[in-house]
N, C-alpha and C positions, 0 to 999 in steps of 0.2 A: 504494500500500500504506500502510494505517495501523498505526499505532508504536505506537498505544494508549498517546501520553504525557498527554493532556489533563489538565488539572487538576491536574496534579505541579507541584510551584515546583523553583525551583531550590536547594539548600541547600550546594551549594560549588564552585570550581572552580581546577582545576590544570593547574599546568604544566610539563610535563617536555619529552619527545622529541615531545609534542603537546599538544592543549589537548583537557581532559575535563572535559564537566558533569555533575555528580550533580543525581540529583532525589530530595524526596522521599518515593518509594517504592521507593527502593534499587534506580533504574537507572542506569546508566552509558552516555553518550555518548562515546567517544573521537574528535576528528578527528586523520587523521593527513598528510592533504594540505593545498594551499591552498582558505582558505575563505571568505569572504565576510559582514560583519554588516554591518546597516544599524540604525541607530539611529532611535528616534520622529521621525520626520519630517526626518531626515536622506540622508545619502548612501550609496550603497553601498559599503564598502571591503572589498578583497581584504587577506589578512593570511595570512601563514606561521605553522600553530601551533607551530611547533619554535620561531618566535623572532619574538611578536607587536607587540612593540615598545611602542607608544606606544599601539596600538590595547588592548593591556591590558586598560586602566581601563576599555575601553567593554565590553569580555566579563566581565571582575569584577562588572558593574553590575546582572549578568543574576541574580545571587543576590538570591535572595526572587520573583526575578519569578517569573510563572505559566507554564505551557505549553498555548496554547490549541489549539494541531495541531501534528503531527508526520509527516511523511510522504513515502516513497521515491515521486520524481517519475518520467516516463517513460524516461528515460535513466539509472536508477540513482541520482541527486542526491539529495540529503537536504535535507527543509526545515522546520526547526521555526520556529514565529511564537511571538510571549509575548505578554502581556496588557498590556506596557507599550506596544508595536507595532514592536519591535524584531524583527527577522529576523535569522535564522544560516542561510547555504545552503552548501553542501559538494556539487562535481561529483566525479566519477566520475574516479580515476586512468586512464590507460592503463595503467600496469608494477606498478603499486602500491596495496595495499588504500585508498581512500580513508575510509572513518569505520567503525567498528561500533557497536550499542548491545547491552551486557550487560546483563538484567535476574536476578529473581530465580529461585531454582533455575537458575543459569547457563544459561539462554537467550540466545541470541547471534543476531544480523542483521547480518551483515558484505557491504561493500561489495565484492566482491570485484574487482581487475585489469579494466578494459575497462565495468564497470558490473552486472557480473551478481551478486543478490544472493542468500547463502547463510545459511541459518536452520536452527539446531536448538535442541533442550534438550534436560534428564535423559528426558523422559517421550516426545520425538520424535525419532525418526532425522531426520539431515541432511539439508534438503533446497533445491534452488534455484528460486531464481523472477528469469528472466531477463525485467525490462524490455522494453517493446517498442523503445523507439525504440534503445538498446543494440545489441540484436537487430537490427535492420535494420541500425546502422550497422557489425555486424560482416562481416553479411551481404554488404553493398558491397563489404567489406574484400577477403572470400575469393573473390568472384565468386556471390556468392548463394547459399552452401551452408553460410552459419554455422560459426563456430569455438567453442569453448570455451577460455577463460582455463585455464593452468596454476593449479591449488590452491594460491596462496601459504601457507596455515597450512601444509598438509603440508610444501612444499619446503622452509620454515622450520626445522620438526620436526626433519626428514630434517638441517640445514645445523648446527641447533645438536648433534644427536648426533654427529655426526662430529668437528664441534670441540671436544665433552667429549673424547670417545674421544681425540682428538688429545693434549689439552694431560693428559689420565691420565697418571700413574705406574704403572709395570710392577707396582706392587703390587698397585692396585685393579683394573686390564684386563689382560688377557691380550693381550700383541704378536699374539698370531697372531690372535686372534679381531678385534682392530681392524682388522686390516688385511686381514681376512676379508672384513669386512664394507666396509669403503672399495671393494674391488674387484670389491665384488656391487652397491654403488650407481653406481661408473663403468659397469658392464658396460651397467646397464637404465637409464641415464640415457644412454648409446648410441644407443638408438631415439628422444631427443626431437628435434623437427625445429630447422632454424634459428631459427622464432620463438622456440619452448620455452626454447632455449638461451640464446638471449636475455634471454629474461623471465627465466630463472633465475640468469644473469650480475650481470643487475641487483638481483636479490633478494639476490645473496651481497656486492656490492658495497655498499648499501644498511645490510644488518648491520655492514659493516665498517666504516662510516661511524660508526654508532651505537655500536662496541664502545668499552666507557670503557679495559679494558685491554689493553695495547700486543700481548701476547703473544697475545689472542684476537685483536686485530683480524690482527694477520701470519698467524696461521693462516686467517682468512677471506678474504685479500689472493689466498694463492697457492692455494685449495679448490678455484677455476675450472682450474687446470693439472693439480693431483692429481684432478681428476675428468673430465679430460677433454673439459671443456667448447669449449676454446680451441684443439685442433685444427683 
């Protein structure tokens, strides 16, 4: 699949809970797993964008360069090349979104859990386009009858209202209607299988990792028990 980044430069990049390229024409590359650049006529190195160390200087470097391809490989991987002949490659989490790219009128291509890749905008309903080689090796997984990744944005959705709802005061939410609602997403969060549970374990663990204040991360600590997850 092509990114349609060509001929974008790069004009800045950050770094927070990840490392994000801006181009250009006002798109947004976010990596949020481990990723790998190799430099003009250097080595490949693997690098954590939450904390890229030394390797920095060499993704800072990538501002002004050009973007000569851009493109989801057969496994869900991401691989932009630049005109200096630098590469950026980003695989495919298991548990975990590995990169999105935001463009303009908020169009989104996100990596999604396992490799399968999910695309919409204003003007297109959501839709996925799962990888082949992905696909087979899910297919291995289940005995040859394919899985589908849980919808990380949603369970997200779903994890952050709950811990609004939580840390609310009885002024803004209604006690009953919170707790309404906490008991309607344990009921149907019931039917997820062992994997689901899993994968949604790790999604709630993951935010809590990330949360900067003490009181949100304790409420996402103990979400997996008030939901039932951990029986």
């Amino acid at each position: 699949m092509d990114l349609n980044l060509r001929g974008q430069s790069v004009t800045r990049v950050c770094f927070d809970a990840a490392f994000t390229l801006l181009t250009s024409e006002d798109y947004e590359v976010r990596v949020e797993a481990d990723a790998s650049i190799q430099a003009p006529g250097g080595d490949l190195v693997v690098f954590d964008p939450e904390s890229p160390g030394a390797i920095a200087a060499q993704l800072v470097s990538l501002v002004h360069d050009t973007v000569t391809s851009a493109e989801v490989g057969s496994v869900g991987d991401l691989l932009i090349s630049f005109e200096s002949g630098a590469e950026l490659v980003v695989a495919p989490d298991s548990d975990y979104e590995a990169w999105e790219l935001v463009g303009p009128n908020r169009s989104r291509v996100v990596c999604m859990p396992g490799g399968e890749i999910a695309r919409w905008s204003e003007q297109q309903p959501r839709e996925r386009w799962r990888a082949s080689g992905a696909r087979d090796r899910d297919r291995a997984k289940d005995g040859g009858h394919g899985s589908r990744p849980m919808n990380a944005i949603i369970a997200r959705t779903l994890i952050e209202l709950l811990v609004s709802l939580e840390l609310s005061d009885e002024e803004s939410v209604s006690v009953e209607a919170s707790a309404a609602l906490a008991e309607d997403a344990a009921t149907s969060l019931g039917a997820l299988s062992d994997t689901e549970r899993a994968e949604l374990i790790s999604i709630i663990t993951q935010m809590g990792e990330e949360a900067g204040d003490e009181d949100r991360q304790q409420v996402l600590l103990d979400l997996p028990d008030g939901l039932g997850l951990t029986e």
